[in-house]
C-alpha positions, 0 to 999 in steps of 0.5 A: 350770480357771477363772480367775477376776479378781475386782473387781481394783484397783491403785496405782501411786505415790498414784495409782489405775491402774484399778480393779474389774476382773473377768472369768472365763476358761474352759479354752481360753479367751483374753483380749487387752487393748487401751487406750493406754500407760500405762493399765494393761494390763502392770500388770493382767498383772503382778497376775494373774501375782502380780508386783505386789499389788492394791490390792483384788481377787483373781485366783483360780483353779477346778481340777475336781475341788480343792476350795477355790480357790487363787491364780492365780500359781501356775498362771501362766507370765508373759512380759513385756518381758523375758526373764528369762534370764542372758546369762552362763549358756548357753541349756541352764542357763537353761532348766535352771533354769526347769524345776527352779524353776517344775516342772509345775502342773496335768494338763498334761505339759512338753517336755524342753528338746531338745524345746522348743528345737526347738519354737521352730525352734532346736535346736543351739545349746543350749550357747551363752552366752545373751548370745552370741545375737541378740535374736530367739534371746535372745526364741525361747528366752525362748518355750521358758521357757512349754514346760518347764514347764507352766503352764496360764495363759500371761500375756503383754505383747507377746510378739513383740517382736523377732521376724520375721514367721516367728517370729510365726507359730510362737509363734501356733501355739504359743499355738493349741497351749496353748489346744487343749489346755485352757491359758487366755491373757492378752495385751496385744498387737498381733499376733493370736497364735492368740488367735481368739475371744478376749474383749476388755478396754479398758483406759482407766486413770485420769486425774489422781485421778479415782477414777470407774471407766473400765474 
């Protein structure tokens, strides 16, 4: 598996965000995103992920032994601000939806959901009204949505909101996990989250209508 980001470019409003934006991650592989808000770190994610279109460009992605290449959305797990479960739903039929809807990509196997609740240290309280939970659980079980269901492209915005400094340490070892075991990661974040080694992309955006390329 490679994924490649090729020349990207995209528009929010009339404005140009960033613009010709390319790298190539490996198996293993991580890429954290750094720069100011507003310069175009979630947008980036949010375009690989294929949540929002480019303006030029394409993400793609190389699997050994597939001929042709295919978009990089369909190999990706997104997890961003918001945790895109139901409060009215319990934990298990969130969860339950997750794995019928998203199913396995890839030559990775998925957790069961028992086994991915308890990989994020909350087993037994599966049947619960999501909405009944803290905000810390509510973000712990947003985390299992990226085990039952393998994707090997994990995209995360600032993963660890909400959470303890016990928490941040199982979803490190989470992520060192999913790259031991050939998953590829892209993070805008301030914590280190298992991303050792990972390369290192400056977003500095746009000011005004510039349309000179700062990153």
């Amino acid at each position: 598996m490679r994924l490649v980001a090729d020349a990207l470019s995209a528009r929010r409003g009339e404005d140009l965000i960033f613009t010709n934006i390319s790298f190539t991650l490996a198996a293993g592989e991580a890429l954290v995103l750094t720069g100011r808000n507003g310069s175009g770190k979630s947008t980036l994610l949010r375009v690989i992920a294929g949540l929002l279109l480019p303006e030029a460009g394409e993400a793609r992605c190389h699997v050994v032994g597939e001929e042709g290449v295919r978009p990089a959305r369909e190999f990706s797990h997104y997890l961003g601000h918001r945790n895109g479960m139901k409060r009215e739903l319990t934990v298990l039929e969130n969860l339950q939806f997750w794995k019928q809807y998203l199913g396995d990509v890839g030559q990775g196997l998925s957790l069961s959901i028992q086994d991915a609740a308890s990989a994020v240290d909350l087993a037994g309280i599966l049947h619960l009204p999501y909405g009944y939970l803290s905000a810390g659980q509510q973000r712990r079980f947003a985390m299992a949505r990226l085990l039952v269901a393998n994707r090997p492209i994990w995209i995360l915005d600032e993963p660890t909101a909400a959470l303890d400094s016990r928490a941040d340490r199982m979803f490190e070892d989470l992520v060192r996990q999913h790259r031991r075991s050939g998953g590829i990661v892209l993070a805008a974040t301030h914590q280190p989250l298992g991303m050792e080694g990972a390369q290192t992309l400056e977003m500095k955006g746009f000011e005004f209508h510039d349309l000179e390329p700062l990153a």
